[in-house]
mmCIF file as Biopython writes it, N, C-alpha, C and O atoms, coordinates in Angstrom:
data_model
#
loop_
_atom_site.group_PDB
_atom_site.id
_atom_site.type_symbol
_atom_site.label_atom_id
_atom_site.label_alt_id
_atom_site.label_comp_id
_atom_site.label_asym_id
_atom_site.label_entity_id
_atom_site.label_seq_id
_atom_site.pdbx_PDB_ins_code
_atom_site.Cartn_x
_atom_site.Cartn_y
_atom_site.Cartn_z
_atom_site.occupancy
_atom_site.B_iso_or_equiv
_atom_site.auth_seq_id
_atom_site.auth_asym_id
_atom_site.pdbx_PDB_model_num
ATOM 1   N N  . UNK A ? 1  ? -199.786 15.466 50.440 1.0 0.0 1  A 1 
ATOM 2   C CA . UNK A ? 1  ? -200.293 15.565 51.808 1.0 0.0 1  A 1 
ATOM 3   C C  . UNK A ? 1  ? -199.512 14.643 52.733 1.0 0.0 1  A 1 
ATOM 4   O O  . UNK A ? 1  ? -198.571 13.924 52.396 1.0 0.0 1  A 1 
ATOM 5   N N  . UNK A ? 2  ? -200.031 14.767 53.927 1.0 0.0 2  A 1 
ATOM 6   C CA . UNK A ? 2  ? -198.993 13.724 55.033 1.0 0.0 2  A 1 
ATOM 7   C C  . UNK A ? 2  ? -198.960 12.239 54.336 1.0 0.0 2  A 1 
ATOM 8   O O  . UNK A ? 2  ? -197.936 11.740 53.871 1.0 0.0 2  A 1 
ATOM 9   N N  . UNK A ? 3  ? -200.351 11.569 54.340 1.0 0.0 3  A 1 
ATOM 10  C CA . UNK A ? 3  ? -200.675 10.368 53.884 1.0 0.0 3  A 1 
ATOM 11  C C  . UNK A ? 3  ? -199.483 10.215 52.982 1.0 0.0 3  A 1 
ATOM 12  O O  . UNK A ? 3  ? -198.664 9.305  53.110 1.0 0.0 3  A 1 
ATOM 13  N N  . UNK A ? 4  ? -199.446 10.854 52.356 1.0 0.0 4  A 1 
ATOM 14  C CA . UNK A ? 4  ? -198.841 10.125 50.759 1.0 0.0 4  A 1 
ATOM 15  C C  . UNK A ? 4  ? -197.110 10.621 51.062 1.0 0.0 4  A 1 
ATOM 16  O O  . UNK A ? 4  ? -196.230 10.056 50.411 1.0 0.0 4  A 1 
ATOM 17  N N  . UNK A ? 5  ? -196.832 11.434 51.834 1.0 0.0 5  A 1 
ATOM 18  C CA . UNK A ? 5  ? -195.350 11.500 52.576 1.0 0.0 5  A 1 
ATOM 19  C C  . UNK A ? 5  ? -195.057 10.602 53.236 1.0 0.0 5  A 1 
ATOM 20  O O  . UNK A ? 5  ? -193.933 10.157 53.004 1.0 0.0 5  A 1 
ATOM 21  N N  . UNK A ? 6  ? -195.787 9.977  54.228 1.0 0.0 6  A 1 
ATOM 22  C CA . UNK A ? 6  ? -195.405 8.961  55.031 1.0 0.0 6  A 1 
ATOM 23  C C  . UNK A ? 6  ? -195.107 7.081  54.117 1.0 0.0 6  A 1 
ATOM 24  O O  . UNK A ? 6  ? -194.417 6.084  54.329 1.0 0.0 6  A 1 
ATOM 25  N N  . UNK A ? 7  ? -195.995 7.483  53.234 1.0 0.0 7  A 1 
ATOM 26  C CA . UNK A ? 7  ? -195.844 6.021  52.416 1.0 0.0 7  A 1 
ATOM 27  C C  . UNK A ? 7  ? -194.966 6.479  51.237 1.0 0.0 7  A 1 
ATOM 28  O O  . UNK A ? 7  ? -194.730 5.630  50.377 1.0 0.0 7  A 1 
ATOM 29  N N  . UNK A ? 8  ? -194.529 7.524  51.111 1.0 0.0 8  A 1 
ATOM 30  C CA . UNK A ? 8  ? -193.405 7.686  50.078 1.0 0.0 8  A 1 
ATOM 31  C C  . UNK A ? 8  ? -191.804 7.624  50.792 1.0 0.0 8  A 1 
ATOM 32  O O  . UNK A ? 8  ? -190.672 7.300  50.432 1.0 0.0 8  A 1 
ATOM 33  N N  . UNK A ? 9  ? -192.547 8.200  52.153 1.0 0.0 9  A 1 
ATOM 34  C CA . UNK A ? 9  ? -190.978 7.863  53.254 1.0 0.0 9  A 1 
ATOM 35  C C  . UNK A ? 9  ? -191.121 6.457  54.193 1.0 0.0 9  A 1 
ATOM 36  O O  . UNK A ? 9  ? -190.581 6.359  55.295 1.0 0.0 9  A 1 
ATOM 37  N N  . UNK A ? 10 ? -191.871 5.473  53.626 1.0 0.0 10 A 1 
ATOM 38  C CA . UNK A ? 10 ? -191.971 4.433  54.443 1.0 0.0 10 A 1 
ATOM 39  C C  . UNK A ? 10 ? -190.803 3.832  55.304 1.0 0.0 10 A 1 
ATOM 40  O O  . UNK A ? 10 ? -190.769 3.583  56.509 1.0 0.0 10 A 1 
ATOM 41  N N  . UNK A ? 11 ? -189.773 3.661  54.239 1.0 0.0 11 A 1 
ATOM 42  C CA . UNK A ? 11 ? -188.611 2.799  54.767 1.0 0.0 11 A 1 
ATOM 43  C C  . UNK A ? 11 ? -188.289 3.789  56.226 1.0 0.0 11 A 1 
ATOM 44  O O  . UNK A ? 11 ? -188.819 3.314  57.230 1.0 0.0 11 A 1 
ATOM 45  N N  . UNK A ? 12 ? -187.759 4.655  56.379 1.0 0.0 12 A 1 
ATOM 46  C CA . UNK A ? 12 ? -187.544 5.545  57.347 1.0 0.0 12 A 1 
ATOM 47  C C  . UNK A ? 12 ? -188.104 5.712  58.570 1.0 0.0 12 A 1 
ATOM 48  O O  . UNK A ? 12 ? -187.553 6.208  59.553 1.0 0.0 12 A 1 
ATOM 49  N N  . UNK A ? 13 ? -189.797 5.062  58.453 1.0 0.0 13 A 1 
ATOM 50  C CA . UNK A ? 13 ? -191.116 6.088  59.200 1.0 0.0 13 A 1 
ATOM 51  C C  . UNK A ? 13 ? -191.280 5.208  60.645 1.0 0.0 13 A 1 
ATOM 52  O O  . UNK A ? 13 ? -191.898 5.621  61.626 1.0 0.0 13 A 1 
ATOM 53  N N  . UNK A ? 14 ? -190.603 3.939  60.550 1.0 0.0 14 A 1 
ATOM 54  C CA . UNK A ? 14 ? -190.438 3.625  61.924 1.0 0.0 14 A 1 
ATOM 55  C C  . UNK A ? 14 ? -189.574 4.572  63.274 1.0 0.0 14 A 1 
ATOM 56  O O  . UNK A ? 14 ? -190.089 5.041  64.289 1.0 0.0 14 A 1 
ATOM 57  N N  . UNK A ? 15 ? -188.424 4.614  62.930 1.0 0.0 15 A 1 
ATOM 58  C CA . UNK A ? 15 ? -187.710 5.216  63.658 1.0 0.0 15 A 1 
ATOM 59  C C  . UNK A ? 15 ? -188.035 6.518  63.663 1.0 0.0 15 A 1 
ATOM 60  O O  . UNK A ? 15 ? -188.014 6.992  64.799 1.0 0.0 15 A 1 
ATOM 61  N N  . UNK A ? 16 ? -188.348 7.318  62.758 1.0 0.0 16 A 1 
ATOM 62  C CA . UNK A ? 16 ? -188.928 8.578  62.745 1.0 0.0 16 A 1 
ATOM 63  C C  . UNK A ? 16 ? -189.944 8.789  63.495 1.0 0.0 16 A 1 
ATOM 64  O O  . UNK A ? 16 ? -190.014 9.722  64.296 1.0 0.0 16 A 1 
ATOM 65  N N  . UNK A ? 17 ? -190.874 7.893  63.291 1.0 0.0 17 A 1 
ATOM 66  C CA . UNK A ? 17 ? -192.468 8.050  64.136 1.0 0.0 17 A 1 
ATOM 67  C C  . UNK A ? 17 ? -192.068 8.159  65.872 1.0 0.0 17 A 1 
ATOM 68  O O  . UNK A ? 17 ? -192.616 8.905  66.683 1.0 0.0 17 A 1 
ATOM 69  N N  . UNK A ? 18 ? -191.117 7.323  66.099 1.0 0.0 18 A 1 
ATOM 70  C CA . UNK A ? 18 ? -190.492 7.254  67.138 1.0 0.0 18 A 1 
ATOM 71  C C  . UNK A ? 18 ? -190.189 8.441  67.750 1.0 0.0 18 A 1 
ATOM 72  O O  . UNK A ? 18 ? -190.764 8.831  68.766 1.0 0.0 18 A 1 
ATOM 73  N N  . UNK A ? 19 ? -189.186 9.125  67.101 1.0 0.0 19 A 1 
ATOM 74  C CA . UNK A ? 19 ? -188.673 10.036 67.666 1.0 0.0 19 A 1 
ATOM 75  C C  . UNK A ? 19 ? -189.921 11.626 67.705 1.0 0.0 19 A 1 
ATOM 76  O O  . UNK A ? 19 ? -189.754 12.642 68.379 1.0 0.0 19 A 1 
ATOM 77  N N  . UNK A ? 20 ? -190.920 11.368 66.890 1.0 0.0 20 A 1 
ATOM 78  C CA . UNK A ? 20 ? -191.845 12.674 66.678 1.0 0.0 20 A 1 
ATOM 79  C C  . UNK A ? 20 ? -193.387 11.795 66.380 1.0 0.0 20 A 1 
ATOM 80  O O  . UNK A ? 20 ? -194.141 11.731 65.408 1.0 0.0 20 A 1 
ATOM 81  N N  . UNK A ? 21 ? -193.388 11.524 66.990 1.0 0.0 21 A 1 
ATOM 82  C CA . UNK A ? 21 ? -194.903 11.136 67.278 1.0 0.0 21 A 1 
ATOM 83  C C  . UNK A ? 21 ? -195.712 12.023 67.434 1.0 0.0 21 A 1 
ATOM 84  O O  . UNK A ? 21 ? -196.705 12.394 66.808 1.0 0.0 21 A 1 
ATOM 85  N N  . UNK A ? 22 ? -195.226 12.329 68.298 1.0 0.0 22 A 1 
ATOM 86  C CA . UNK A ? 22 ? -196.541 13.919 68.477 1.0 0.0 22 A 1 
ATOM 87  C C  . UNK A ? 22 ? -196.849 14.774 67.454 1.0 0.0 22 A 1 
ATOM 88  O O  . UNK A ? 22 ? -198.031 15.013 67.205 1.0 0.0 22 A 1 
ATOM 89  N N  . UNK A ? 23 ? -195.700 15.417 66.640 1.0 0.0 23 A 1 
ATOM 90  C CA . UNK A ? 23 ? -195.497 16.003 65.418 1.0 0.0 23 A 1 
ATOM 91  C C  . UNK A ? 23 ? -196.396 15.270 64.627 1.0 0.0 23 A 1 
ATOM 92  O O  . UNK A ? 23 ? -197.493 15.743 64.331 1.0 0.0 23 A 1 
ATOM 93  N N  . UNK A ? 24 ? -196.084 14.319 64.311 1.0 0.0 24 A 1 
ATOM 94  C CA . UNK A ? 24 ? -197.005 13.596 63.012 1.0 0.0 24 A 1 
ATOM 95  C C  . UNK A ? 24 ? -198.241 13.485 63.340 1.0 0.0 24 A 1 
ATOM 96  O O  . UNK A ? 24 ? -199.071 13.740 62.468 1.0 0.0 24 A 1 
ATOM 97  N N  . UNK A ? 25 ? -198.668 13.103 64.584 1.0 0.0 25 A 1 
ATOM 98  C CA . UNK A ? 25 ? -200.415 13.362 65.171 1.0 0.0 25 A 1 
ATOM 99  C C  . UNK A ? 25 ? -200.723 14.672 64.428 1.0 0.0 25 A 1 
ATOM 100 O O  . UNK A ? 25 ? -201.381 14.722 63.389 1.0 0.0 25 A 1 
ATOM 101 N N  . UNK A ? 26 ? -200.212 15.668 65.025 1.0 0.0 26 A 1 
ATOM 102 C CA . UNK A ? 26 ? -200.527 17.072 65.248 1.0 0.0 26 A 1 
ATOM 103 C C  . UNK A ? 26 ? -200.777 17.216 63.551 1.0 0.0 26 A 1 
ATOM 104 O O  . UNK A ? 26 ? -201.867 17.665 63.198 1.0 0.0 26 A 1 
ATOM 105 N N  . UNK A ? 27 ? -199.430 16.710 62.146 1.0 0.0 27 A 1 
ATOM 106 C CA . UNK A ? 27 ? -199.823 16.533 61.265 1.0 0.0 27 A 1 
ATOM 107 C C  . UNK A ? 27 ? -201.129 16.192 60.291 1.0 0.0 27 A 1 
ATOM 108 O O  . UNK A ? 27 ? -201.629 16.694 59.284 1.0 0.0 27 A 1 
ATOM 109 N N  . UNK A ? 28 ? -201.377 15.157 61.081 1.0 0.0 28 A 1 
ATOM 110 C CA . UNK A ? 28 ? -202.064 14.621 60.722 1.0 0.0 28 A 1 
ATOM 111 C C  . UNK A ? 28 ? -203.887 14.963 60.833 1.0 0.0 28 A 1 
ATOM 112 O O  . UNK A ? 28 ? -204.828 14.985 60.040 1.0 0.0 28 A 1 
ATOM 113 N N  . UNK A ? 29 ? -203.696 15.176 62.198 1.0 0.0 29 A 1 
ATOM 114 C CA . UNK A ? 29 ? -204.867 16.022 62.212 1.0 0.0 29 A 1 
ATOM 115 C C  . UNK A ? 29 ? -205.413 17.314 61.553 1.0 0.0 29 A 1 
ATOM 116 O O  . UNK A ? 29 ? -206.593 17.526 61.274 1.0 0.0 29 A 1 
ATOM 117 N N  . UNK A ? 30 ? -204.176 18.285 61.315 1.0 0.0 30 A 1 
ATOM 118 C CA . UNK A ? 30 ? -203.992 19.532 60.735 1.0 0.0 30 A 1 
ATOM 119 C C  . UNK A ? 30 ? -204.405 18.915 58.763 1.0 0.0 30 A 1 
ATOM 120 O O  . UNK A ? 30 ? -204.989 19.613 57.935 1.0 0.0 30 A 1 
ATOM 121 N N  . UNK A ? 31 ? -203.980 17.773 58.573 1.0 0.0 31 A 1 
ATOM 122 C CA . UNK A ? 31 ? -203.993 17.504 57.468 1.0 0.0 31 A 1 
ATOM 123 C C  . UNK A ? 31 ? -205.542 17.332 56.791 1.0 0.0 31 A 1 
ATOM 124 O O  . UNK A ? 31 ? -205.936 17.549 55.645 1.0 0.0 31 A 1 
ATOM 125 N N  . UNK A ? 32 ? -206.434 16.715 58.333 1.0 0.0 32 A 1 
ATOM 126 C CA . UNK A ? 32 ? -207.889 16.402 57.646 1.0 0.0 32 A 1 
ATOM 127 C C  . UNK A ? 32 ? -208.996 17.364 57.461 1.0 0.0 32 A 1 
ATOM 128 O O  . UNK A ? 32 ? -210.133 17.157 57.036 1.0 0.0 32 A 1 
ATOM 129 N N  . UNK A ? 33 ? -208.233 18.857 58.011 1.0 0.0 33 A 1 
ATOM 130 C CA . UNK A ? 33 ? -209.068 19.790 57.974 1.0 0.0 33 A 1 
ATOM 131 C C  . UNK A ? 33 ? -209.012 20.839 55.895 1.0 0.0 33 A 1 
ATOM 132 O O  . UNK A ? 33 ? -209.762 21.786 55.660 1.0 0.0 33 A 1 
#
């Protein structure tokens, strides 16, 4: 699931979050349903 992508891509997830923030919200929400 996202959760466990984001802490398996930790090193990365700064600059990433950065650039797609919205994306990963949108993820994330989509994820708790």
């Amino acid at each position: 699931d996202v959760v466990r992508w984001l802490t398996k891509n930790g090193l990365g997830i700064s600059r990433y979050a950065k650039l797609h923030s919205n994306e990963i919200v949108l993820w994330i929400l989509l994820d708790q349903e």
